[in-house]
C-alpha positions as semicolon CSV with decimal commas, in nm:
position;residue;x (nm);y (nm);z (nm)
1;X;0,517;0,100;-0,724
2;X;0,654;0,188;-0,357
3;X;1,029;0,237;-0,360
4;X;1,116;0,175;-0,001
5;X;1,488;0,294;0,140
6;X;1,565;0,210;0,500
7;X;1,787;0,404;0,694
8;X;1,892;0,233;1,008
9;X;1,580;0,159;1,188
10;X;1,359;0,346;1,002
11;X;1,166;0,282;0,656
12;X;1,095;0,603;0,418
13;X;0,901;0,581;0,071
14;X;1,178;0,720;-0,158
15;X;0,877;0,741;-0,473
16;X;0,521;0,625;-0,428
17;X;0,268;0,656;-0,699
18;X;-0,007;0,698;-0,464
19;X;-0,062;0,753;-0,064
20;X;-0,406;0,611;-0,051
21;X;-0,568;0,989;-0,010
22;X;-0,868;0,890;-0,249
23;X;-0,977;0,588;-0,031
24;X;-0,863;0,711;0,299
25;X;-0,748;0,528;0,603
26;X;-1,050;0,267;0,686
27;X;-1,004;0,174;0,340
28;X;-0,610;0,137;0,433
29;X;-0,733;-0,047;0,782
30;X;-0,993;-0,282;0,627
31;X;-0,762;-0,424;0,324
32;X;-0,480;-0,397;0,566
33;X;-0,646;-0,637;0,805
34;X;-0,759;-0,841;0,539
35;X;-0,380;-0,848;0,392
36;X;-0,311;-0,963;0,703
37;X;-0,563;-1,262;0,803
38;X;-0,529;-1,411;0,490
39;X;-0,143;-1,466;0,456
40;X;-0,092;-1,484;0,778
41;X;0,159;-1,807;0,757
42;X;0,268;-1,641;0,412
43;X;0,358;-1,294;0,613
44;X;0,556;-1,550;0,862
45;X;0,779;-1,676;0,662
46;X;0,868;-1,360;0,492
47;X;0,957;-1,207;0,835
48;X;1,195;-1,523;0,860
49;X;1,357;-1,522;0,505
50;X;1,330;-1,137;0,323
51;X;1,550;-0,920;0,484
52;X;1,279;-0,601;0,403
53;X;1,028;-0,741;0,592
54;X;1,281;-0,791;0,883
55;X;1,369;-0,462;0,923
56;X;1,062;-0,278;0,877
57;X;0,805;-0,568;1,066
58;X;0,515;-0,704;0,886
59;X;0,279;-0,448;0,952
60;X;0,488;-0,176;0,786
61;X;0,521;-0,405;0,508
62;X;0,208;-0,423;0,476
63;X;0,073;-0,063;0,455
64;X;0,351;0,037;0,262
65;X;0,390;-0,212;-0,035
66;X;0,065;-0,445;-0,012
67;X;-0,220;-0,242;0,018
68;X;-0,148;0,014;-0,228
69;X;-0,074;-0,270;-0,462
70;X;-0,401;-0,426;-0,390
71;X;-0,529;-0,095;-0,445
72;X;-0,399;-0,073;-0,763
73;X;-0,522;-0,400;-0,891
74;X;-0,850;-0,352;-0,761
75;X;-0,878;-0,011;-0,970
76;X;-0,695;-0,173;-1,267
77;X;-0,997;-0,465;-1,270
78;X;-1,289;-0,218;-1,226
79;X;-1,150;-0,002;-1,502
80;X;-1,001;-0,267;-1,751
81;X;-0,684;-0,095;-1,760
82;X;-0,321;-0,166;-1,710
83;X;-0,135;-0,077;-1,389
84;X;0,054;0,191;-1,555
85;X;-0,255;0,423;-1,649
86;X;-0,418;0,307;-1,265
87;X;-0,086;0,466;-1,095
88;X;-0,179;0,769;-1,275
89;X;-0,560;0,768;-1,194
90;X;-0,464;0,698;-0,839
91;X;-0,220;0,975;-0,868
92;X;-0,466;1,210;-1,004
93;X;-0,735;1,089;-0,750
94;X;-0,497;1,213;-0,469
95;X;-0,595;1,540;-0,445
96;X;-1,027;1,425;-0,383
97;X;-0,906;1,182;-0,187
98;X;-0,765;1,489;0,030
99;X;-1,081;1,695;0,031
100;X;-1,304;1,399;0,085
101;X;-1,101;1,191;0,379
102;X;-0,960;1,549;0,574
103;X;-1,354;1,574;0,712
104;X;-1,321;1,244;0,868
């Protein structure tokens, strides 16, 4: 999972298992926008009462923590395996992800 540090008005991953390389950035847009749309009200609320989401705006939040957490569930159901052996498939994927998304 995302460890997230902010430093004034900025928010850095400190450790992330994965950066998404393997399915690229429409894959980061479309379940991003789809994050979005469906907790909308949800995403709302959290802007009001979690002091993350405050400071690094919903969008952020998203990208950073949500997706690749979908991600990670969606690979964990396909494969029938636990999150801790997806974070290291999606770690190892990284580098195809590379080769495959750079031509875009």
């Amino acid at each position: 999972m995302a460890t997230l540090q902010l430093t004034g008005t900025h928010l850095k991953t400190v450790s992330f298992y994965h950066n998404l390389e393997y399915y690229g950035p429409k894959a980061a847009d479309i379940l991003g926008e789809e994050i979005a749309y469906l907790f909308t009200s949800d995403l709302r609320e959290a802007a009001i009462q979690k002091s993350l989401v405050q400071k690094c705006g919903i969008a952020m939040y998203i990208l950073k923590m949500l997706v690749p957490e979908v991600l990670t569930k969606f690979v964990a159901e396909d494969m029938m395996i636990d999150d801790d052996k997806t974070r290291s498939i999606l770690e190892q994927s990284n580098r195809i992800g590379e080769c495959l998304n750079n031509s875009e």
